[in-house]
C-alpha positions in Angstrom: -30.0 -2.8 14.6 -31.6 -3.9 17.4 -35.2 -2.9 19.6 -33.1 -2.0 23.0 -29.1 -1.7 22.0 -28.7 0.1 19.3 -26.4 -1.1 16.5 -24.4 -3.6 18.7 -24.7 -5.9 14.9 -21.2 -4.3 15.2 -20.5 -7.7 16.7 -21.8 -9.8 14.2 -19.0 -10.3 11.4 -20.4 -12.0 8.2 -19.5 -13.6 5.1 -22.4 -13.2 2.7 -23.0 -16.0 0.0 -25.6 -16.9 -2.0 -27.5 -20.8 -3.0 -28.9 -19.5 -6.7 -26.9 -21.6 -9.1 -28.7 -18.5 -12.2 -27.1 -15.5 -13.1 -28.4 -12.4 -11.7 -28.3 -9.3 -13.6 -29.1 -7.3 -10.5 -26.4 -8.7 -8.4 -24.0 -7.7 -11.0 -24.9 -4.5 -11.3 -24.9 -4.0 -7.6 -21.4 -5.8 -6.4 -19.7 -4.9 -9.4 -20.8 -1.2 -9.7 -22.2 -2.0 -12.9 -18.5 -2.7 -14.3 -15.9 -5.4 -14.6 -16.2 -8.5 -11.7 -16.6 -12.3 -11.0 -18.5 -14.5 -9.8 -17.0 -17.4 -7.0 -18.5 -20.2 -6.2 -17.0 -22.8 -3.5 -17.8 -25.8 -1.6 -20.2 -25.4 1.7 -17.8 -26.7 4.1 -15.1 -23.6 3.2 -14.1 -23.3 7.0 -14.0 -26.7 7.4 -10.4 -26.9 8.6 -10.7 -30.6 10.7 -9.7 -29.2 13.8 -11.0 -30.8 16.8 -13.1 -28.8 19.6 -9.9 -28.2 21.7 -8.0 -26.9 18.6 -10.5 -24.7 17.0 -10.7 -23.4 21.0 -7.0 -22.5 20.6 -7.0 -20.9 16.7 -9.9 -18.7 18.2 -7.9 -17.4 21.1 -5.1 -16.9 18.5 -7.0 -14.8 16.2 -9.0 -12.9 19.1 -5.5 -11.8 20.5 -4.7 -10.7 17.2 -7.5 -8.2 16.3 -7.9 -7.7 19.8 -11.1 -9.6 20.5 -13.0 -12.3 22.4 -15.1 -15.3 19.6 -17.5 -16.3 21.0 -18.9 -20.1 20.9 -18.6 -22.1 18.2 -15.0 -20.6 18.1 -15.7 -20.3 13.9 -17.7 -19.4 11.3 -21.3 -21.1 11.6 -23.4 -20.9 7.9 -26.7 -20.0 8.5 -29.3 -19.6 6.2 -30.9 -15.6 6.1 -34.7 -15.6 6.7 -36.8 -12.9 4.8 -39.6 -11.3 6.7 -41.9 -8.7 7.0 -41.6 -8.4 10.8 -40.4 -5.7 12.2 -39.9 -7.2 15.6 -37.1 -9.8 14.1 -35.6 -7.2 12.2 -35.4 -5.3 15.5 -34.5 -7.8 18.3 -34.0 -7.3 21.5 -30.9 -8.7 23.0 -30.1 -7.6 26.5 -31.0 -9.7 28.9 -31.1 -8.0 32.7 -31.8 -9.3 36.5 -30.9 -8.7 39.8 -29.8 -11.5 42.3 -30.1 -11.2 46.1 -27.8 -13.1 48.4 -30.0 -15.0 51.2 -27.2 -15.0 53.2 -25.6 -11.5 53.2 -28.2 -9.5 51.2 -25.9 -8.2 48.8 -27.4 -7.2 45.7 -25.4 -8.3 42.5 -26.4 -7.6 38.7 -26.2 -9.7 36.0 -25.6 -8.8 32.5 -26.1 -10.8 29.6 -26.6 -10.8 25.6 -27.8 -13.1 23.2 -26.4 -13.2 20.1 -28.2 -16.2 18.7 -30.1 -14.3 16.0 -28.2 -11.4 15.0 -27.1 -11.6 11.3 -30.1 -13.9 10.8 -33.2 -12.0 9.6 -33.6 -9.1 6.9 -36.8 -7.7 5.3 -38.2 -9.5 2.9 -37.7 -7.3 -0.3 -34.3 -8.5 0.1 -35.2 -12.4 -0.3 -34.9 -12.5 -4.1 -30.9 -12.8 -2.9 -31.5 -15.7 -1.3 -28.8 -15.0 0.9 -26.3 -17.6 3.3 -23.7 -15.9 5.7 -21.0 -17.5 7.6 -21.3 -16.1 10.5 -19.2 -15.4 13.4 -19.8 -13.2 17.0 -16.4 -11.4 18.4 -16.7 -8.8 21.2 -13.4 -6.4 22.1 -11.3 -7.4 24.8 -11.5 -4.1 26.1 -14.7 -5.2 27.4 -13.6 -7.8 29.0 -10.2 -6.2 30.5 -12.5 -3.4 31.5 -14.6 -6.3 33.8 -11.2 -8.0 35.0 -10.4 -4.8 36.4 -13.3 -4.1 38.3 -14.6 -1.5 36.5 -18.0 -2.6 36.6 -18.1 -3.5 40.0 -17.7 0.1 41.5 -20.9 1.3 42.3 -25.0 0.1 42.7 -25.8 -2.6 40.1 -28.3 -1.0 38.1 -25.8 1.4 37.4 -23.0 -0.7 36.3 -25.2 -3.0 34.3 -25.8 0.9 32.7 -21.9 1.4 32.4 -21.2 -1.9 30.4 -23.9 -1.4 28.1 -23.4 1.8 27.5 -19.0 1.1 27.0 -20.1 -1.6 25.0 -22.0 0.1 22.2 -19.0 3.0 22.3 -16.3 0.3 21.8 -14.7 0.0 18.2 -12.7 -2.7 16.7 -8.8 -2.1 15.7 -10.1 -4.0 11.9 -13.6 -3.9 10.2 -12.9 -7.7 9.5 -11.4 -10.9 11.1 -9.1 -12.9 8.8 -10.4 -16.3 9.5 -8.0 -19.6 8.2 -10.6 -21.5 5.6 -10.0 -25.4 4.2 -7.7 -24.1 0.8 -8.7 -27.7 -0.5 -11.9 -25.8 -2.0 -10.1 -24.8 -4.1 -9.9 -27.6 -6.5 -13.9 -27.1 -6.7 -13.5 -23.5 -7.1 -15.9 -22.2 -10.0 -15.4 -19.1 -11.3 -17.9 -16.8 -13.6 -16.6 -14.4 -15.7 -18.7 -10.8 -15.2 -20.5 -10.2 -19.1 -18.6 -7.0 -18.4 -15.6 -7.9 -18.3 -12.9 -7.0 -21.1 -10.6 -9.5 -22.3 -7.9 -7.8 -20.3 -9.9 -7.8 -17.1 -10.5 -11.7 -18.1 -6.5 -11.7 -18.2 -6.3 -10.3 -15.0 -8.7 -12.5 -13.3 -6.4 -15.6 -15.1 -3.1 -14.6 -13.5 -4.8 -14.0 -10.0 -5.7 -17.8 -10.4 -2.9 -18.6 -11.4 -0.4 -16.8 -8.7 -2.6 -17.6 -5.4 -3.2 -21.0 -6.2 -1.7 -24.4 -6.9 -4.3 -25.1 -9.7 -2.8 -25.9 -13.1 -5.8 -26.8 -15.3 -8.6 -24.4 -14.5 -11.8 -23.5 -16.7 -13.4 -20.1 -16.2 -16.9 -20.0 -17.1 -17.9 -16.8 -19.2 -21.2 -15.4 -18.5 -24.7 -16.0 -20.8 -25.7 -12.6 -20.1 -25.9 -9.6 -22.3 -25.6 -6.3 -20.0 -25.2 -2.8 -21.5 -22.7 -0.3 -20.0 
């Protein structure tokens, strides 16, 4: 959420990792569901692809036109660390950032429009922190928006109220996926560790094996199995 646009964290797509190398009983219960699971564990550098700045411009523009939006700069995922807080202004940024310009010359009145995205996805309350929490992170908008400006939409009456219009399409807007499939460096996987849930049955362990072994080229893998003891 934010102080003065509502839930435009829409945006904001995320990946959500952890650094804690210890088990966590309460992380299993809550992404597993209390039941069968794993845990991964790969490399930092996971979208790491060694594309250069032109080319990672390009695979961007590629995967907007796909799910039909615009990703914004650094083109690809960015790993941040999450900060834990108590205060409520972080957790509830403001992001809109309004003016209007006067021509010296003709007069006109023009308004400009803009949001920053630099800290959304970054911050969440401190009960959270014993997760300590990382997130690739990566901004996409719908192009709608931005065929809506190319069309004049928002140039079609006074400027306070367009400014009003974009905002208020903006925050309407919905995405034609709830994810963006983003290429990733598949060399991680030779570093790949995997923890077996201390739920798991031997079957599920099975099942876990062959999923290894049919998405991967990995011949000589060792699953780790879990030193906790969980009830069902």
């Amino acid at each position: 959420m934010t102080s003065d646009y509502k839930n435009i964290g829409k945006i904001c797509f995320v990946s959500c990792w952890t650094d804690l190398v210890q088990e966590s009983v309460e992380m299993w219960r809550t992404y597993t569901g209390g039941v069968n699971g794993v845990r991964i564990g790969l490399p930092r550098n996971l979208f790491s692809t060694g594309l250069n700045e032109k080319e990672i411009f390009k695979l961007s523009r590629q995967i907007g036109d796909k799910c039909d939006v615009s990703i914004s700069p650094p083109y690809q995922p960015d790993l941040i660390p999450i900060t834990y807080t108590k205060d409520d202004y972080l957790i509830n940024l403001s992001v809109v950032k309004k003016d209007n310009e006067v021509c010296k010359k003709c007069g006109k009145v023009t308004a400009n429009f803009n949001l920053d995205t630099r800290y959304l996805g970054r911050f969440k309350r401190n009960y959270w922190s014993g997760q300590s929490e990382w997130r690739y992170r990566l901004i996409a908008i719908p192009l709608e928006y931005y065929r809506n400006n190319q069309s004049g939409k928002y140039l079609k009456g006074k400027p306070e109220e367009m400014v009003e219009l974009m905002q208020s399409d903006l925050i309407k807007m919905t995405f034609n996926n709830d994810y963006i499939d983003f290429p990733f460096n598949e060399n991680v996987f030779e570093e790949m560790e995997i923890l077996l849930s201390p739920l798991n049955a031997e079957e599920d362990n099975d099942v876990v094996k062959s999923i290894v072994k049919k998405y991967t080229n990995l011949t000589d893998f060792e699953f780790k199995s879990s030193e906790l003891k969980i009830r069902k």
